[in-house]
C-alpha positions, -999 to 999 in steps of 0.1 A, spaced: 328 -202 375 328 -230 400 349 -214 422 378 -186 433 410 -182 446 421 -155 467 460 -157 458 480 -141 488 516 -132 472 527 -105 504 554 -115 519 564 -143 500 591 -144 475 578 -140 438 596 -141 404 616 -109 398 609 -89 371 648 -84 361 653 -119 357 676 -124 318 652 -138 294 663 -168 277 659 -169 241 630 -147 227 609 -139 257 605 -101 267 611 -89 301 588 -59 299 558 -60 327 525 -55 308 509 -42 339 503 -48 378 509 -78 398 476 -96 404 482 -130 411 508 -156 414 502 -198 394 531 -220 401 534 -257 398 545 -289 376 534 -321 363 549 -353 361 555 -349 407 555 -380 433 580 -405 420 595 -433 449 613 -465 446 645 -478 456 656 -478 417 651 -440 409 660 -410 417 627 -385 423 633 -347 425 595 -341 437 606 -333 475 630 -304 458 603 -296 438 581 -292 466 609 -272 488 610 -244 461 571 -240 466 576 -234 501 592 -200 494 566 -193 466 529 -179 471 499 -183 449 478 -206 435 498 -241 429 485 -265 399 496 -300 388 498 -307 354 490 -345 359 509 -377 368 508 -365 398 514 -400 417 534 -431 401 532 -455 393 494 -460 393 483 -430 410 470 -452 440 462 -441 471 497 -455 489 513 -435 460 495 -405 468 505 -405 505 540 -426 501 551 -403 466 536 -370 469 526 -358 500 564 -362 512 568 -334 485 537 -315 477 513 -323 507 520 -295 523 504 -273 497 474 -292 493 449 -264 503 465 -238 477 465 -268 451 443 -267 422 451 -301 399 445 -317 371 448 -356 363 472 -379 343 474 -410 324 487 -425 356 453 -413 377 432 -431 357 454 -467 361 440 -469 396 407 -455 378 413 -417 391 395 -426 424 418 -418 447 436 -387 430 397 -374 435 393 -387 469 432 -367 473 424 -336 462 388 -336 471 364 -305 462 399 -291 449 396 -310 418 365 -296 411 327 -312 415 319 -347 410 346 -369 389 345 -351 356 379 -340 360 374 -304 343 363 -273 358 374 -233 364 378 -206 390 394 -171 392 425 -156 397 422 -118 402 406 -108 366 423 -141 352 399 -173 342 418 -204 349 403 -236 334 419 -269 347 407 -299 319 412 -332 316 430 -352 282 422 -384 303 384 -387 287 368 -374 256 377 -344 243 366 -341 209 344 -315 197 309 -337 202 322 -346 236 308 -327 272 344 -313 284 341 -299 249 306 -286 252 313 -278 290 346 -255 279 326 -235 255 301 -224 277 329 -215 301 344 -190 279 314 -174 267 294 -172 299 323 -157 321 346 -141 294 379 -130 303 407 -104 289 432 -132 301 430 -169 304 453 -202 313 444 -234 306 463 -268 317 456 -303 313 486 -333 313 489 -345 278 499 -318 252 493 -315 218 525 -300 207 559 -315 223 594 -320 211 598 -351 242 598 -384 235 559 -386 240 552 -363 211 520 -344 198 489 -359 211 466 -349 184 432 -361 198 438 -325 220 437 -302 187 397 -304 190 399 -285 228 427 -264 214 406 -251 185 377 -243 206 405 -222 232 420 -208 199 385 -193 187 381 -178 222 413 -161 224 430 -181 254 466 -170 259 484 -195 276 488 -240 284 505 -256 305 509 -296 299 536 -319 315 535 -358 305 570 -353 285 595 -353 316 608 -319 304 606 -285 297 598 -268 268 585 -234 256 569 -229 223 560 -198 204 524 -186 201 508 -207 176 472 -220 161 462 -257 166 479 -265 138 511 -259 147 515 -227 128 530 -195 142 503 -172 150 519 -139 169 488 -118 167 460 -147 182 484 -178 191 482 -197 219 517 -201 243 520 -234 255 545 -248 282 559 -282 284 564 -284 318 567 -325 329 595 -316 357 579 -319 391 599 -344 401 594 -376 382 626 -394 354 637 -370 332 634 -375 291 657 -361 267 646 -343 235 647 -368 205 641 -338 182 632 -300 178 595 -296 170 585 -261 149 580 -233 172 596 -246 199 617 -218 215 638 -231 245 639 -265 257 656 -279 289 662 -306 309 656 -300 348 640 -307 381 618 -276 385 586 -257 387 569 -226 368 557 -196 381 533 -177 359 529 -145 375 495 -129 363 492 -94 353 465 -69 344 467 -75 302 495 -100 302 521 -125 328 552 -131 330 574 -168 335 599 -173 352 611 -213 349 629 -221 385 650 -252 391 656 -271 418 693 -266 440 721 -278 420 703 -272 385 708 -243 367 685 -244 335 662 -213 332 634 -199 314 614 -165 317 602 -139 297 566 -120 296 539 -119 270 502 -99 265 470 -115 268 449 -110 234 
């Protein structure tokens, strides 16, 4: 792995197991606490025009240990430098040395640059965008849908001598773009080829954002079809603090969708995690639930 995290959750606050569980989540723990992920994509939004929920995004991190993760989009509009400094770091700054990211469609229209020059050797090594560390006994794989990802491609050939060099009992993978969502964005099918190849190694859970929502989908295969004995769980979670979207339509498998300001906390266990969805002040929508690793 190309690196590790030593995630600190003592005496900071942490999702409670007896949280209700919307829709069909199960609250049961699968086994001991062993690491804290939290974060959002979709973040640093500022201009006199809009309304940005990333600095109440930010404040319920402040109360939150663990690892944090973006799921990319992290600055608007271009993901410039000024936007980095002038639209984030008022919100998510703070947490920089605990941040792990990944990078949008919006990184790359200042040419990703500065979003590497941001997050420095936190964003992995070199400007490929893609790379892994450790949570506890979890492998966490950060990759990047803003360059080629089909199977002939090197984040493709990179992720599959991830997996089989440092195999795992429980794995998360994010990236921005997803290939299953129910937003106004939609599927972004040029992702099944990276899905198939963390379908084949029995990855349990992604996270996306670039739909400016939430939304929780049942285990599935990459193609969409419900899978509860190998499936992949993938989150929809575009709410760090950017314009929200509605839901133009339900998309098969999807299990809750909402419409909120907020952040998720994957809590990481030994054989499985729990969720916990947590919006900002004033917003009530939540999701959480818990789930085995294959």
């Amino acid at each position: 792995m190309l690196g590790t995290i030593a995630v600190l959750i003592a005496c900071s606050k942490s999702p409670s197991p007896t949280t209700p569980v919307t829709a069909s989540g199960s609250s049961t723990l699968v086994g001991p606490r062993i690491g804290l992920l939290v974060g959002a994509g979709d973040i640093g939004f500022c201009g006199p025009s809009k309304t940005s929920g990333s600095e109440a995004t930010g404040r319920l991190l402040d109360g939150l240990g663990g690892t944090v993760f973006t799921a990319g989009d992290n600055a608007y509009p271009l993901g410039s430098l000024d936007d980095y400094r002038n639209c984030y770091e008022p919100g998510w700054g703070r947490h920089l040395a605990r941040t792990r990211p990944s990078p949008g469609n919006h990184e790359y229209m200042s040419g990703a640059g500065p979003y590497f020059g941001y997050f420095g050797g936190n964003a992995g090594v070199g400007a490929a965008g893609y790379y892994s560390y450790s949570v506890g006994a979890w492998s966490v794989i950060s990759l990047n849908s803003e360059i080629p990802s089909s199977n002939s491609s090197l984040q493709s050939q990179w992720l599959r001598t991830e997996l089989t060099t440092n195999p795992s009992l429980c794995t998360a993978v994010y990236w921005h773009r997803p290939l299953f969502s129910s937003g106004s964005h939609g599927d972004n099918p040029d992702m099944r080829d990276l899905w198939r190849v963390l379908y084949a190694f029995n990855v349990d859970v992604v996270i996306n954002g670039h739909d400016h929502t939430y939304e929780r989908f049942a285990p599935q295969d990459p193609d969409g079809r419900l899978d509860t004995a190998r499936g992949i769980r993938e989150f929809v979670v575009g709410t760090g603090g950017s314009p929200l979207y509605e839901f133009p339509s339900a998309h098969a498998n999807s299990e809750v969708r909402g419409v909120a300001w907020g952040v998720i906390a994957l809590t990481l266990l030994e054989g499985g995690y729990q969720w916990e969805f947590m919006p900002v002040e004033g917003q009530t929508f939540r999701d959480s639930g818990a789930g085995a690793c294959h």
